[in-house]
N, C-alpha and C positions, 0 to 999 in steps of 0.2 A: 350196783344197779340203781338209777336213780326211780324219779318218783312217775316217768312217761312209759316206763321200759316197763315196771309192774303194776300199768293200768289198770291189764286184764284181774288185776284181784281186786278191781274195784266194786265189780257186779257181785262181788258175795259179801258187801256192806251189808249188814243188819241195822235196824235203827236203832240209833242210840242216843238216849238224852243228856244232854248238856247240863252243866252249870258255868253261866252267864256274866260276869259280873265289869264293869271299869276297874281297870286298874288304880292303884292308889300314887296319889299325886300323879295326874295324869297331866301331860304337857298341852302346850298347844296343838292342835288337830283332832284327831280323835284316837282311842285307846280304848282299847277290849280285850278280858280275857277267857279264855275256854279254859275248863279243868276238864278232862274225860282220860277213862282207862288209867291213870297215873300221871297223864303230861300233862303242862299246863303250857296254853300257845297264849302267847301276849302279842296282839296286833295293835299294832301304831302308824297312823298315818299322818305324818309334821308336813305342814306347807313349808316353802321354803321363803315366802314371804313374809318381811314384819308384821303383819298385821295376823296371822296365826289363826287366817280364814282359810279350806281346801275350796279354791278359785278355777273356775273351767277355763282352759288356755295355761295354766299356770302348773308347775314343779311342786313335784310332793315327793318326800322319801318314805317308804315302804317298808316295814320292818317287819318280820315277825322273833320271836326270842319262846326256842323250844328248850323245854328244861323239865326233869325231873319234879309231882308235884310236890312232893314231900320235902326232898333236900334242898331243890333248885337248883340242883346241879345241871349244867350244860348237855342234854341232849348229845352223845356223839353218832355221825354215821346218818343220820336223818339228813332227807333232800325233800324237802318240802315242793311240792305244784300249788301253785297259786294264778289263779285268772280275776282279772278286777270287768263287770259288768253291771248293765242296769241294772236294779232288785226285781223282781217280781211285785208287782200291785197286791197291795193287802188283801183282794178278796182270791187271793190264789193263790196266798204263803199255805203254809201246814207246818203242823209242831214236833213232824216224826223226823225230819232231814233229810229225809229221801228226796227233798223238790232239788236239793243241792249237791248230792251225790249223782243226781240225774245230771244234772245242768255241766258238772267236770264230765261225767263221761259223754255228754255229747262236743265238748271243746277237744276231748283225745281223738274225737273220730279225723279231724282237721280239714273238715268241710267250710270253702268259705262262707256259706249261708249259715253256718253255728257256729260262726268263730265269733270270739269275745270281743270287749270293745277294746282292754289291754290283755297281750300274754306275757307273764311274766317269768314262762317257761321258752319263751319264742328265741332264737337266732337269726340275722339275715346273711344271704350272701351275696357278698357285693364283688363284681368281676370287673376288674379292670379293661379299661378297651384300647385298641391302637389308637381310636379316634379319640378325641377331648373332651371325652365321657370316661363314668363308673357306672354302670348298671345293679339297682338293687333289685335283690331275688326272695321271695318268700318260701321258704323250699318246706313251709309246713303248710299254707294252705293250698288245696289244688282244686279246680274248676274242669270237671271230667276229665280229670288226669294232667292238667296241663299248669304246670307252677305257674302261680302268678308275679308279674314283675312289676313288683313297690314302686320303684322309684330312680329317677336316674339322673345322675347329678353333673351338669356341667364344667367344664374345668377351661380353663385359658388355651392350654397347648396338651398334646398328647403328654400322660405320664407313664413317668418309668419308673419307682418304686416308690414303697410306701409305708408308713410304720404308724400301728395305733397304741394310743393312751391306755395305762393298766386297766381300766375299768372299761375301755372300749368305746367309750364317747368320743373320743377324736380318732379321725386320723389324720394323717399328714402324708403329698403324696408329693413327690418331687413331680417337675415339668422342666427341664434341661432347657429347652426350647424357649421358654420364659425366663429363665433366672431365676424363679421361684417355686415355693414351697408351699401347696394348699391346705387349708386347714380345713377341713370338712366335720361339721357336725352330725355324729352318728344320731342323734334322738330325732332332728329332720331331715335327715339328708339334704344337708344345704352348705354350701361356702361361705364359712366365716369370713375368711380373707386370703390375702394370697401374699405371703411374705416373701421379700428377695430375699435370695439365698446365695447370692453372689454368680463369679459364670459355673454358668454347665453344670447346674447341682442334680446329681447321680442317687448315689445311696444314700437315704435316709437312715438314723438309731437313734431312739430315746435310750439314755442311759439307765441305770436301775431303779433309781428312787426319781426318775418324770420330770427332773426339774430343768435338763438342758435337752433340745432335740442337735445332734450335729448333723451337717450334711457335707456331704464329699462333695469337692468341685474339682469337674475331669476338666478343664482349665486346658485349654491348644498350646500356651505358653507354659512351661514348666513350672516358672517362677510364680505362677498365678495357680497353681495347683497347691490341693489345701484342703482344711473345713472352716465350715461357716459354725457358729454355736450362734444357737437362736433359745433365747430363754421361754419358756412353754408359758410362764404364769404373765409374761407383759405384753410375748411376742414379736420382742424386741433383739435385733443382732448385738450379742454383749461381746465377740469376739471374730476375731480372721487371721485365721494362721497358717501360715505356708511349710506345708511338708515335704513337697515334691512331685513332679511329674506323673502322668498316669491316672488309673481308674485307682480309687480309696475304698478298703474293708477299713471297717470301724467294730470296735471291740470294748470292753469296760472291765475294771474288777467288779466283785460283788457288790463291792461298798462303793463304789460310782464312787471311787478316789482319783481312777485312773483313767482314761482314756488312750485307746491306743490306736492309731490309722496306720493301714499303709500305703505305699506310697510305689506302683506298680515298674514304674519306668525307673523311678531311683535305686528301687531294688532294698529298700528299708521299712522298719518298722519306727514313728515317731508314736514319744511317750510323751503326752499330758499331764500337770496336774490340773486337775476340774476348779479344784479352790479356787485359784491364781489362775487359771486360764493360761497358764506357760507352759511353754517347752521346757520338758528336764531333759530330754537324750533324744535319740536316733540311735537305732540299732540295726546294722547289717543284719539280712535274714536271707539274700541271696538275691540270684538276680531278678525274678519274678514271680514276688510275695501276691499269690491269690485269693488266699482265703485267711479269715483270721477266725480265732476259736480259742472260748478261756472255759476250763473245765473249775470251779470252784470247790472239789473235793479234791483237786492234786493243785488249786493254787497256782495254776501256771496258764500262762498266752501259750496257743499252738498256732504257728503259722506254715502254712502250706506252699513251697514255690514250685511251678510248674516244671521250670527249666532244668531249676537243680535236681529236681525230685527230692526235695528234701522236706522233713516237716522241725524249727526251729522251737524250741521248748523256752519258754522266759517266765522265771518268776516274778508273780505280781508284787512281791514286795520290794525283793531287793533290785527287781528291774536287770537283772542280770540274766544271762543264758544257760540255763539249765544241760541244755544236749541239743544237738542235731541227730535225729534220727534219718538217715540214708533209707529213700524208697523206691527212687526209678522216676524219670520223668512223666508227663502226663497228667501225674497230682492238682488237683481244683481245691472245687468243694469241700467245706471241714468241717460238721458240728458236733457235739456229745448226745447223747440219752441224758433224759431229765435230771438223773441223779446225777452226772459227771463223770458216771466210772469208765465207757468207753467212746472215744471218739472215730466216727466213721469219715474216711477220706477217700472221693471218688476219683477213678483213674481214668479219662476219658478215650485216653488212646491204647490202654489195654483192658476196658471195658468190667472193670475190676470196682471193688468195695475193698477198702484195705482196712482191717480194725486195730486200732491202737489202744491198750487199756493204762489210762492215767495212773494209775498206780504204779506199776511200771517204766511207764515213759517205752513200751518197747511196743512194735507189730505182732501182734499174736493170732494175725489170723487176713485170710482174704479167699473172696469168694467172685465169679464171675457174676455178672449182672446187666440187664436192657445195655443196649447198643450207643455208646458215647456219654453214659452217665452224668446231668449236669444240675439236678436238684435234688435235696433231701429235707426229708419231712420226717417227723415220729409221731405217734401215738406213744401210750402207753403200753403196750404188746410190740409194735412192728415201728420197722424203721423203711419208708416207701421212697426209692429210689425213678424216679424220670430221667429217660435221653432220649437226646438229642433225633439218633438216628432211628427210632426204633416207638412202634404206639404202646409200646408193652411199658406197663409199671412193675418192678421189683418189689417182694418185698420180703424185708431181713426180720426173724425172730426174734426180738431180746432176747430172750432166753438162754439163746444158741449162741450167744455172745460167749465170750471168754475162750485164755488159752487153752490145746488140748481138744477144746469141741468142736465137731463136727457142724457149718452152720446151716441156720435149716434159710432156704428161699425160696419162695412160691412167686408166684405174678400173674397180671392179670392183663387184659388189653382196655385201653381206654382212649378209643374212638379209632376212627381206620387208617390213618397214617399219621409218620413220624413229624413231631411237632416241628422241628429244620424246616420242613416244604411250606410253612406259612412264614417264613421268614420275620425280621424288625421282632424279636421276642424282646420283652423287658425284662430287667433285674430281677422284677418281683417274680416269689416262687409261683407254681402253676399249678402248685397242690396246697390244701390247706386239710390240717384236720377238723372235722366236724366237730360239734357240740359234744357229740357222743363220742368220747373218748374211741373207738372202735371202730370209727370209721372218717374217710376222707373225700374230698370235693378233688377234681383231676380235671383242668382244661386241658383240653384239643384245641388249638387254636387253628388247627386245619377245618373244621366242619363244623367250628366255632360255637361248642358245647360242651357244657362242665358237666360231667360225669359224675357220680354218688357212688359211694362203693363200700359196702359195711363187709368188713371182716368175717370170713367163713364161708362169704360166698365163691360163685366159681369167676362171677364177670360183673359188672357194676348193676346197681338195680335200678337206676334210672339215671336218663342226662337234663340239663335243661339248657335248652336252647337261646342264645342271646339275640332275638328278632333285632334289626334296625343297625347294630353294631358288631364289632368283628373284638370276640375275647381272646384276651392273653396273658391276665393270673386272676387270682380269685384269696378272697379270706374274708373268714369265719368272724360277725361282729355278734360276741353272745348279750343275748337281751333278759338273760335268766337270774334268779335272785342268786345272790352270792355271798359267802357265808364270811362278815366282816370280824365276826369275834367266834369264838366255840358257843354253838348254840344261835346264834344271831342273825337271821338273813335278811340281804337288805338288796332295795333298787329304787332305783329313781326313775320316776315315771312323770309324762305330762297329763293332766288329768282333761280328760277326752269334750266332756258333757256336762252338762247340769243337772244337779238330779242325787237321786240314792241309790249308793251301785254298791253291790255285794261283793266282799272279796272271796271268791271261794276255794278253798285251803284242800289241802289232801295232804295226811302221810300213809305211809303203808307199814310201819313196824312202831306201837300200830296202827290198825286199820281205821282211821278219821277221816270223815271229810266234813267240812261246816265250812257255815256262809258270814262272813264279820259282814260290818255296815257301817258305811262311812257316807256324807251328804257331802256333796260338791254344791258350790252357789253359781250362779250364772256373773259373767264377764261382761261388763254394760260395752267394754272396747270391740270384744269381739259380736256380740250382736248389730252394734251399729258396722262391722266388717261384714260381715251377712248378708246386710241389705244392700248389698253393692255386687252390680253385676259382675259376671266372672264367668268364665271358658272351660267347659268340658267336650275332647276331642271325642273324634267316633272315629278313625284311622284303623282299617284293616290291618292286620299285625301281619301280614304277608310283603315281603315286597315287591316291588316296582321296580318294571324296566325302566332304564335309562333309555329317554331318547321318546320314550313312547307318552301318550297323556298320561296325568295323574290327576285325583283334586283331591283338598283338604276338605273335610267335612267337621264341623264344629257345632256345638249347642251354645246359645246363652242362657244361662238362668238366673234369679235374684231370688235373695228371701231365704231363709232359714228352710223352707219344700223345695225347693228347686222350682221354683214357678217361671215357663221361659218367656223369652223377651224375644216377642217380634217386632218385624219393622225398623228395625236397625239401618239407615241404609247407606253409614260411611264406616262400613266393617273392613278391615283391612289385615291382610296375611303378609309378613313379612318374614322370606324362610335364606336361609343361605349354605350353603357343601362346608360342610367339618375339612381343616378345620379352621380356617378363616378367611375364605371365602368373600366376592364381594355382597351384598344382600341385594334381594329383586322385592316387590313388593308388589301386590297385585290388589284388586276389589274383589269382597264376596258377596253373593247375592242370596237370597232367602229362598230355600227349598222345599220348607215346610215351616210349620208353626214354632221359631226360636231356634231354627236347623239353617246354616249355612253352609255353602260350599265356595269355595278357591280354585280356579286351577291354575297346576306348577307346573312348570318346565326344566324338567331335572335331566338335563342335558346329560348329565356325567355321571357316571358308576362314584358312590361311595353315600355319605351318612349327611343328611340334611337336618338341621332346626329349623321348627316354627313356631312363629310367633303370632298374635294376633293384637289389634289396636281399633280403637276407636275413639274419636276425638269428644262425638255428643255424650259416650258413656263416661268421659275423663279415665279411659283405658291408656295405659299410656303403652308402647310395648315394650316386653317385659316385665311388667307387673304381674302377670298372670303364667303358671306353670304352662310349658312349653311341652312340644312333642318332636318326635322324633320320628326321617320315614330313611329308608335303607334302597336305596338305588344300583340295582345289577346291572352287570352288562346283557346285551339280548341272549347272549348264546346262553348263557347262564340260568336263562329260565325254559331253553329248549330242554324239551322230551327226547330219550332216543328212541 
């Protein structure tokens, strides 16, 4: 149970005094340590700048290092909560700790009026849309009940799958439609760039060790069917290799020696080496190889073919064929359980979960399951199955796993029809598991809300609704420190403000909480960014019929207050239909003091951007974050 989950023992802190001291030979940034109860917490915060100043606007890593104080031995089992905030002004500290035990338990309430300036216990969830957006979701803060939506990031062309960086700072999201491959920064939600990835690139994989991303190209020509290998650290195409026809599963050894694609319409598995970037083989696996799956405790690629019903056993070393296991046509989907010991393969035309235990190599087990089975997902406890034809989520026991036992399956419904009726679904999964081991995120892309669902309940405990845009997968970007040696947790944060902000710390075994203190300097770049006007929208988060008036309403303000700007009077809205669209541009006129309005003519049902410009404020457009407004058809917003 980590450090959010046993809050509630936060309220029977007693105070307790500290001893304070800097660490010895303390680095650039700043360095503190606490001794209480027997542990000794050493906080460190390093700019990531030469100059070894913590710079507002500017990258800091985040350390804390929990240990034994006596031995120094590494702390195990401790999950530290940590929130970074302004300090308190001297005439309103106190020496008992309570002001800081206070301060974490109003950050657990997850009010946005008491939320911190960084959480470094926070997750977002970012949902993929059909249109040429990602929508960011803050699913911890809420504003009477209603999750707030962060952020929402642009893309070229609709995308279709997506694959993030072991740390969670990138993803990378294919767009078919473009040729390329976006690279989105998780710390702003922003597009670095957008790499070609040759034609029609499908599935995304970063390999184990991050250092190749490959992408599948479903290529019209056969001969043009393939992966693209794009190096993560230049961003550069270091290879293009032709495998064969068809949609591409992409698979790895552990030791990212191997790669391995297949190749749908050829009916094979090609073998990579990563080193050399060459083809060593091609291996018959039948005639339509779906899914690929490497269990690293049996050592061996599983390939799944529908037609044959078969699942293809290949060791990773010697690259040879282990078995064909005989199952019945219908076979997709194929992953393992975290440890590797059994892999689950869904049968979509006899609505079946078939369990294979790597050990083995044999079927030991199948159980029925939701209606056309066509995604899976694990937690730690459950293994949560989605189909096709059916709103209901599955979900399998671990436990109940193995030969001999009886499996156990529960399910739940998540949202009111089957995901098929919203039709264009992408690659990427449509369930994600949460932060919290124990529970998962579920789009509907029918009524176009991600559903929350913690384990033990009967039915999910909340959805969040994607206003403006239409969802169709979703995953978990964790923002939480993470534990890079025994004892050691670490994140990198942008530091917010200027100023003396308190980091304030919680364990629970035991019971600590205390406030470190680190001073940020002020950014002379970003102050003179400040004092330049900029656009904040007022857009009813409801939408709009198509066909009928609309207008854009907008503030200008300048100055580090928001002090607004009237009198504007060559303001310009420039908005156009997701997702490429021609663009119209209209005049807006002042409605109140620094208050402007637009109006649009959103002729047509679907998802509009806006922009705004002005030439006396050297606004130029798109300089300035954009909005977003969601256009129905009429009948769509009738009542019965």
């Amino acid at each position: 149970m980590n450090a959010l989950q046993k809050a509630s023992s936060l309220l029977l802190f007693t105070g307790l005094w500290a001893v304070q001291a800097p660490a010895a030979d303390a680095p650039a940034g700043v360095s503190e340590r606490l001794v209480r109860d027997g542990v000794a917490i050493e906080f460190e915060a390093r700019p990531l700048g030469s100059d070894g100043v913590l710079t507002e606007g500017m990258f800091a890593d985040i350390r804390l290092r929990i240990t034994d104080a006596t031995t120094g031995q590494p702390l195990a089992g401790q999950v530290p909560g940590a929130w970074l905030d302004q300090a308190l002004p001297e005439n309103q500290k106190t020496d008992d700790g309570n002001q800081c035990k206070a301060r974490i338990g109003t950050y657990l309430k997850g009010v946005l009026s008491a939320r911190p300036m960084v959480d470094l216990n926070s997750y977002y969830l970012v949902v993929m849309n059909k249109d040429s957006a990602l929508t960011v979701i803050d699913p911890i803060t809420s504003v009477g009940g209603i999750t707030s939506t962060l952020s929402r990031v642009a893309l070229r062309r609709p995308p279709m799958d997506w694959a993030a960086s072991a740390d969670d700072r990138l993803l990378y999201v294919s767009m078919p439609s473009a040729g390329e491959v976006a690279v989105v920064d998780t710390d702003q939600f922003k597009v670095l760039g957008n790499l070609p990835a040759g034609p029609e690139p499908v599935r995304v994989a970063l390999q184990p060790d991050g250092r190749y991303l490959w992408v599948g190209n479903n290529a019209g020509r056969g001969e043009e069917g393939g992966v693209t290998v794009i190096d993560t650290q230049t961003r550069k195409t270091v290879a293009t290799l032709a495998t064969g026809g068809g949609h591409h599963e992409i698979a790895f050894s552990a030791d990212s020696r191997h790669a391995f694609v297949s190749s749908r319409d050829a009916g094979r598995v090609t073998v990579i080496d990563v080193a050399s970037l060459k083809v060593l083989k091609d291996i018959e696996t039948g005639p339509s190889p779906l899914s690929l799956a490497v269990s690293p405790l049996s050592g061996a690629l599983y390939v799944s073919d529908g037609k044959a019903g078969s699942i293809t056993v290949i060791d990773t070393q010697s690259l040879k064929v282990r078995k064909v296991i005989e199952t019945g046509p219908g076979l997709g989907p194929l992953r393992f359980t975290q440890d590797g010991r059994f892999g689950l393969a869904l049968n979509s035309l006899d609505d079946q979960v078939l369990v294979l235990d790597a050990g083995s190599d044999e079927i030991v087990q199948r159980t029925e399951v939701t209606a056309e089975p066509y995604q899976l997902v694990f937690t730690r406890n459950y293994a949560y199955v989605r189909g096709l034809a059916s709103p209901k989520v599955s979900m399998i026991n671990l436990e109940s796993l193995g030969k001999g036992k009886p499996i156990i399956v529960q399910a739940f419904e998540a949202g009111p029809a089957a995901p098929k009726l919203a039709g264009d679904l992408p690659l990427a999964d449509s369930l994600s598991q949460a932060r919290d081991e124990g529970a998962v995120f579920v789009v509907n892309p029918v009524d176009n809300t991600t559903y929350f669902y913690m384990e033990g309940m009967n039915a999910p405990m909340t959805g969040y609704l994607n206003r403006g845009h239409t969802s169709r997968a979703a995953r978990v970007i964790d923002r939480s420190m993470r534990e890079v040696e025994p004892g050691v947790f670490s994140s990198r944060i942008k530091l917010p403000a200027p100023g003396t902000f308190d980091l304030a710390v919680m364990l629970n075994q035991p019971q600590i909480a205390h406030c470190f203190t680190a001073e940020v300097q002020p950014n002379k770049a970003l102050a003179a960014q400040r004092s330049k006007p900029r656009v904040e929208f007022l857009l009813d988060s409801a939408p709009v019929t198509a066909g009928h008036a609309a207008k854009a309403r907008f503030r200008i303000v300048q100055g580090s207050s928001g002090q607004p700007r009237a009198g504007i009077a060559d303001l310009r809205v420039r908005y156009f239909q997701a997702p490429a669209s021609r663009p119209r541009e209209v005049a807006a006129v002042e409605v109140g003091e620094g208050i402007y309005e637009a109006p649009l003519a959103l002729d047509k049902a679907g998802a509009y951007y806006l922009h705004v410009g002005s030439a006396s404020l050297g606004m130029a457009f798109g300089s300035q974050p954009y909005a977003s407004l969601r256009a129905v058809p009429a009948q769509a917003r009738m009542t019965p």
